[in-house]
C-alpha positions in Angstrom: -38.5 -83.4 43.8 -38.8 -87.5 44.0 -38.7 -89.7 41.5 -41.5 -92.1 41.4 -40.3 -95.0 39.5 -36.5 -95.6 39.4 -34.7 -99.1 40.6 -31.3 -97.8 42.0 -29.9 -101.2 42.5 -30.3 -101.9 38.9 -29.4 -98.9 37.8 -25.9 -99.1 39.9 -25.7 -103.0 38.5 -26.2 -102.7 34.8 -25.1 -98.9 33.7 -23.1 -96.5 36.7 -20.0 -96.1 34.9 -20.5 -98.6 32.1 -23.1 -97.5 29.5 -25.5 -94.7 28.8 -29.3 -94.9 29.7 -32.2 -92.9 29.0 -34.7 -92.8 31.6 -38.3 -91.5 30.4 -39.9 -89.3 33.0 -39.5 -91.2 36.6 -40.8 -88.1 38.5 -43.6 -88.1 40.6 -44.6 -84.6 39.3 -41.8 -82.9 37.0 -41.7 -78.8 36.9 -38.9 -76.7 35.7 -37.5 -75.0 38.5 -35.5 -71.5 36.9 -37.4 -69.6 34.0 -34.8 -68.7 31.1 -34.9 -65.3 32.1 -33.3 -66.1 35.6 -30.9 -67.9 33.7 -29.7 -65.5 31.9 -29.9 -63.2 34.9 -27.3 -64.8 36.7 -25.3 -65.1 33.4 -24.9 -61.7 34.0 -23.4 -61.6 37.5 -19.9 -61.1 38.3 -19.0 -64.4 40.6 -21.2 -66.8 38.4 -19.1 -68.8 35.9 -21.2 -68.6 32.5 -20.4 -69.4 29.1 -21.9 -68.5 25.9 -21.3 -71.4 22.8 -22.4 -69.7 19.2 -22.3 -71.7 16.0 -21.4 -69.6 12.9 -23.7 -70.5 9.8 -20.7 -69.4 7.5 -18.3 -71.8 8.3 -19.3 -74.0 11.0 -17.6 -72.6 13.3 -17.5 -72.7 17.1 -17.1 -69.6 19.2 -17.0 -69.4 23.2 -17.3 -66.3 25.1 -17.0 -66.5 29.2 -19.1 -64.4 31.5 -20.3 -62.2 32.7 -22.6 -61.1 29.5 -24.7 -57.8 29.3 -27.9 -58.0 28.8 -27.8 -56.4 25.4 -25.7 -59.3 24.6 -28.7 -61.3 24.4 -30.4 -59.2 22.1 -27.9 -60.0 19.1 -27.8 -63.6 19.2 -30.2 -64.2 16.8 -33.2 -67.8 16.9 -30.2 -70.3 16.4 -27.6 -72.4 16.4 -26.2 -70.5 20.3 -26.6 -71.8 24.2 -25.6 -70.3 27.3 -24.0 -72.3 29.9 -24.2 -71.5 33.5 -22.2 -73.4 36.2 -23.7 -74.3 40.3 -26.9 -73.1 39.3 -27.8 -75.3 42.4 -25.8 -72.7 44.3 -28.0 -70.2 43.6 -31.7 -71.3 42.9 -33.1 -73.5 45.8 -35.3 -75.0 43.4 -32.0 -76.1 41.6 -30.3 -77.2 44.3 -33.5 -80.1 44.7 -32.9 -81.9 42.2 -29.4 -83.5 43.5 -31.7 -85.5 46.2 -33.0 -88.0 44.0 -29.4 -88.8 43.4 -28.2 -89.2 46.9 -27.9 -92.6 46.4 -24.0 -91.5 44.9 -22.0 -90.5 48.1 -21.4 -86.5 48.6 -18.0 -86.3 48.1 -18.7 -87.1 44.5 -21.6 -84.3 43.6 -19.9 -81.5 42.0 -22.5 -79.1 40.9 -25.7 -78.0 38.9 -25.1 -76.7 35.3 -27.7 -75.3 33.4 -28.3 -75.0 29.6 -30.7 -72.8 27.5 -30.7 -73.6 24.2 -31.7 -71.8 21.0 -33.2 -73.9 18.0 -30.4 -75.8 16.8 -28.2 -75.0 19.7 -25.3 -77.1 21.1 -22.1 -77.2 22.7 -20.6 -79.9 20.1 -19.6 -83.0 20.0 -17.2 -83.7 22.8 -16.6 -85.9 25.8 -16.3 -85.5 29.5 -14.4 -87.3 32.3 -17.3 -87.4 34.8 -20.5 -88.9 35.1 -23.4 -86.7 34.5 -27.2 -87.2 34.4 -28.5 -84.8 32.0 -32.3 -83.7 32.9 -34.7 -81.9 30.2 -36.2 -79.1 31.9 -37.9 -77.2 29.0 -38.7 -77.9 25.4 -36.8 -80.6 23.4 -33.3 -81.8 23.0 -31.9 -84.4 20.6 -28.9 -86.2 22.0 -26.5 -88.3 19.7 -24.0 -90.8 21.6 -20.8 -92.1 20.5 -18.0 -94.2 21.5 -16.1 -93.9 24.4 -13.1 -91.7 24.1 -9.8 -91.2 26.2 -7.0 -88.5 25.8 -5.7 -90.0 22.5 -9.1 -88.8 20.7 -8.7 -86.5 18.2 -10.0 -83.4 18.7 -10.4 -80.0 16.5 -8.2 -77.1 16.7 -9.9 -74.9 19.0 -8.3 -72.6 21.8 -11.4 -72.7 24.1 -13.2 -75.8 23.3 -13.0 -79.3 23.4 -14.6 -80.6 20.7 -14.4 -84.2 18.7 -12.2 -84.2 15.5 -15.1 -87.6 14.5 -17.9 -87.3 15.9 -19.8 -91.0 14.8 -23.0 -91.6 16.7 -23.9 -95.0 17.5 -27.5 -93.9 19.6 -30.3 -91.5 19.2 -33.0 -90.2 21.3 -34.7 -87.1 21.6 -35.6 -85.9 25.4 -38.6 -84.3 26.1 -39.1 -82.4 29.7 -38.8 -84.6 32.4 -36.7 -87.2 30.7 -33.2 -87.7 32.2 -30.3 -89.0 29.8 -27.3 -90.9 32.2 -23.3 -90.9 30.7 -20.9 -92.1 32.4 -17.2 -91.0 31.7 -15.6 -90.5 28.4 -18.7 -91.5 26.3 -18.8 -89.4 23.3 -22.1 -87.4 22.9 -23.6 -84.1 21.4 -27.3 -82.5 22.5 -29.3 -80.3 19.8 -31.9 -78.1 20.8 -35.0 -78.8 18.5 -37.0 -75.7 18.7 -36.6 -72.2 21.2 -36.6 -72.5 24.8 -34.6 -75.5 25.4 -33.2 -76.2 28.8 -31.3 -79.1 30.6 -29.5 -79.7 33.6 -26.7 -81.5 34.0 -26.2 -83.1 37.4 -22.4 -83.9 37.5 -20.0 -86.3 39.8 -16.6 -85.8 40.3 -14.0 -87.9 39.7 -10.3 -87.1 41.2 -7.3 -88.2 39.0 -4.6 -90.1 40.2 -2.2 -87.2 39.4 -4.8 -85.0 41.0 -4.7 -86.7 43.9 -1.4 -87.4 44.9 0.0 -83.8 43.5 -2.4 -82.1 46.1 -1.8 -84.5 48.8 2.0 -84.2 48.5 1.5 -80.6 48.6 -0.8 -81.1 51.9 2.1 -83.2 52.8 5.4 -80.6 52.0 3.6 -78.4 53.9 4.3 -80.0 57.4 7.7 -81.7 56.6 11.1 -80.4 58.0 14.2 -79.6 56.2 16.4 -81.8 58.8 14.1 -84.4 57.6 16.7 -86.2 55.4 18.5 -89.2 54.2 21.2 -90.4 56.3 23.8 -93.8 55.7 26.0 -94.0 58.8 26.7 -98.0 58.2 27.9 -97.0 54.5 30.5 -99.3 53.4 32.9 -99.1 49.7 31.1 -100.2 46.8 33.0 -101.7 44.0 32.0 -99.0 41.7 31.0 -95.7 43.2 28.9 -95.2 40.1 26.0 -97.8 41.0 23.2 -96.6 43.1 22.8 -99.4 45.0 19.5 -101.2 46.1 19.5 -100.5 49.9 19.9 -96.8 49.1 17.3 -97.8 46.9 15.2 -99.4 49.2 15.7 -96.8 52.0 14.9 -93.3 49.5 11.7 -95.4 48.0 10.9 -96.4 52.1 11.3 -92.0 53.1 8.7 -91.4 50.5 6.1 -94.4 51.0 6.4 -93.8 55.4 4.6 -90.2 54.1 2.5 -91.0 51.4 1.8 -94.2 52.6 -0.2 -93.5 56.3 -3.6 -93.8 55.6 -5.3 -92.3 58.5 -3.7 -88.9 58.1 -4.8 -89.3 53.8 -8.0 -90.0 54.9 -8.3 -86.7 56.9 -6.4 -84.7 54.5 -9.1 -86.6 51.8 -12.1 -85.3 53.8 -11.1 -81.9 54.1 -10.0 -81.1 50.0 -13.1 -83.5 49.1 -15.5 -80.8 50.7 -13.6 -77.7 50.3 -16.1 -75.2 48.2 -15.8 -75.2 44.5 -16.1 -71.3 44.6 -14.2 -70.2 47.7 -14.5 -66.6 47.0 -18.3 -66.5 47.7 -18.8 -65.4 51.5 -22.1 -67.4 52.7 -21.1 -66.6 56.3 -24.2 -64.4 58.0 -23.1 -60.7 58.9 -24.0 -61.4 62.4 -23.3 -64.6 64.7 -26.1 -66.2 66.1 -26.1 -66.5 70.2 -26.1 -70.2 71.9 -29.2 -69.0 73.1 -30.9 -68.2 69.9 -30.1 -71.0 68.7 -31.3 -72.9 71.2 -34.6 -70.9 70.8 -35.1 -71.2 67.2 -34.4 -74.9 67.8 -36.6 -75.3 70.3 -39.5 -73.3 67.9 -39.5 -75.8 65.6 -37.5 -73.8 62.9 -35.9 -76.4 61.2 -32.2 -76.5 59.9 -31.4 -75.9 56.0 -27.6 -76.9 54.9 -26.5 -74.2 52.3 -26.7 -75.7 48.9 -23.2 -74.6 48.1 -21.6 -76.3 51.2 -20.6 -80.2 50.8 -20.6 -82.2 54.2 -19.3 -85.2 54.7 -17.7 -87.7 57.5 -15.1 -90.5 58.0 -15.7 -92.7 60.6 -13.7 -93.4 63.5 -12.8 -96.0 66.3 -15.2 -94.9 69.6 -18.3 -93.8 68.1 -16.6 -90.9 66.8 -16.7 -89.1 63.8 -14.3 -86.5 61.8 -17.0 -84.5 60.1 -15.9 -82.0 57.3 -18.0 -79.2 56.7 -17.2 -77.1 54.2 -12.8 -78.3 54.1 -13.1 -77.8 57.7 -12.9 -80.7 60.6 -15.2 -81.1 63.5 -14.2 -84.0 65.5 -17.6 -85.4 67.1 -18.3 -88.0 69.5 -21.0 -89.8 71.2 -24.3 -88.2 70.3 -22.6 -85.2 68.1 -21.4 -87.9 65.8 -25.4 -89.0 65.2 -26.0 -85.1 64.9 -22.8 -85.3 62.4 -24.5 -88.2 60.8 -27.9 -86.7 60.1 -26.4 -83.4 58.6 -24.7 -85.5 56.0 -27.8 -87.2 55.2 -30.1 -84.8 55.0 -30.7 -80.9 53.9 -33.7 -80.3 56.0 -33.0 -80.9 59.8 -36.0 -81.1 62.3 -35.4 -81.3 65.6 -35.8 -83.5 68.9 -35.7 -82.0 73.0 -31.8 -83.8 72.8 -30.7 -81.8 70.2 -31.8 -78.8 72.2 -30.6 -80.1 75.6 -26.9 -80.9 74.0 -24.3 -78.2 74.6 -21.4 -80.1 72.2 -24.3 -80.1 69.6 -25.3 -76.7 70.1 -21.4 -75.3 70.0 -21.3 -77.7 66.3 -24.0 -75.7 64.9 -22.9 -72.3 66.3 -19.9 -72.5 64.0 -21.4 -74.2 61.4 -23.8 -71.4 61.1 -20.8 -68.8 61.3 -19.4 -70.0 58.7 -22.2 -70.1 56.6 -22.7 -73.7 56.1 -26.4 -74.0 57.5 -29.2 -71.5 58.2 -33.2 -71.9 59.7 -35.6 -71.1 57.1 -36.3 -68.0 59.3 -35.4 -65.5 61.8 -37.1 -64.2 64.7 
């Protein structure tokens, strides 16, 4: 799917990260791509994260119930006021998976996943805020939204085990999204969508955003890993102090300058970076084929025309390097390419569908890149012989 009337550059000037934006149907032809019974299908399935958000009439009261639901579940809910929430729908449904290319303008390492919603009249999650940005798509039916202020972890929120929702929920916008019509919010905005009528679905295209204490609490992990208990602090130019109570500032200095030498090299953050950016959200789902593909298959299927597919729940990405080199990661994985690998490397980050050239099947380094790419499950050809 393409959008056929959308100005990134204003878009990424005037609103990425600053303020919401509705954007009335920019797609050259908009169809929604998983029926509500497919939905609830994978609801169903042990290894798909769902959720299921019911609203009591009685008390207004918010119940969540985590997957994965039986089908007679379904059956009880009732025509209101109840959504089910399923996570990496892209990871799943091809069709899904699409609609992250319009938004490839936002680099990889920030695409989380797909989540997909189908609504009941009346249905919701509540009022709450969330700390990425997210475009939120209408596939089916129609869905008011209601956004509010920006919030931070002081908000007040209500008592609630499971959810997060807003103790003052006071909308400042209103617009009702119709299929096709894509609502942007960028971190901590507070919002609330409300089915109007059955059938309601959206999709919610979310980015992530590390934390600071995200970030360096894994990296110093990365880091412990590798370091040596001999690796210590030493003083053997220690003088007296005048009060052995005091620590002083060289030992200061020298304990703060232990910790930065580490934390501080860049080149070995950046590769640590590329390989926990791109490690798979759900590592517990085995994409890898049940049989390795030859060198000379591949070159064969290559050389066929068959073109390349990257699997939708893989994340590639690449830091450049000195040489024309690059690390690429694949998947949390390094491949170190050079010369005309690193183009290869290049195009595969850039693109889901690979078509290719006489080099690509005359190149040995490229061929050995896509033999274990393809082992480990991280690309496939649309067909087999």
């Amino acid at each position: 799917m393409h959008f056929a009337d959308f100005n990134t550059d204003a878009f990424l000037r005037d609103y990425w990260q600053q303020k919401p934006l509705l954007i009335k149907n920019p797609w050259q032809s908009w169809r929604n791509p998983v029926e509500p019974d497919e939905l609830a299908g994978l609801a169903c399935e042990e290894g798909v994260e769902s959720r299921l958000v019911t609203q009591m009439n009685t008390n207004n009261s918010w119940a969540l119930e985590h997957g994965p639901l039986t089908e007679a579940r379904f059956s009880t809910l009732g025509q209101k006021k109840w959504t089910l929430l399923v996570q990496a729908v892209d990871h799943f449904v091809p069709e899904v998976a699409k609609l992250i290319e319009p938004f490839r303008f936002i680099p990889n390492w920030r695409i989380d996943d797909i989540m997909v919603s189908y609504a009941a009249d009346e249905g919701g999650a509540g009022p709450h805020f969330d700390q990425y940005d997210v475009f939120l798509i209408q596939g089916l039916g129609r869905r008011r939204w209601q956004v509010g202020p920006p919030c931070d972890q002081d908000t007040a929120l209500l008592p609630h085990e499971d959810l997060r929702l807003l103790a003052n929920f006071n909308p400042v916008d209103e617009w009702i999204c119709e299929p096709g019509d894509i609502l942007y919010l960028p971190p901590g905005v507070a919002h609330n969508g409300v089915a109007i009528g059955n059938d309601c679905m959206t999709y919610s295209v979310g980015f992530r955003a590390p934390s600071r204490s995200e970030l360096i609490g894994y990296w110093a992990d990365d880091l412990l890993a590798d370091m040596k208990d001999d690796d210590r602090f030493g003083d053997p130019a220690i003088r007296p102090q005048k009060n052995p109570g005091e620590i002083e500032p060289g030992a200061i200095e020298q304990l703060h300058k232990m910790i930065i030498e580490k934390m501080g090299d860049e080149g070995a953050f950046a590769r640590w970076f590329g390989q926990y950016s791109t490690t798979r959200k759900y590592p517990d789902t085995d994409w890898s084929p049940q049989a390795q593909l030859e060198p000379g298959q591949l070159q064969k299927n290559i050389a066929g025309g068959l073109p390349l597919l990257r699997n939708p729940a893989s994340r590639f990405s690449f830091i450049r390097q000195k040489s024309n080199s690059v690390l690429l990661y694949v998947d949390g994985v390094c491949f170190p390419c050079t010369n005309e690998t690193a183009g290869f490397a290049e195009i595969l980050c850039a693109q889901n569908e690979i078509f290719f050239d006489q080099n690509f099947v005359d190149s040995d380094d490229i061929i050995t890149l896509l033999g274990a790419l393809y082992d480990q499950g991280s690309v496939t050809f649309t067909e087999q012989d």
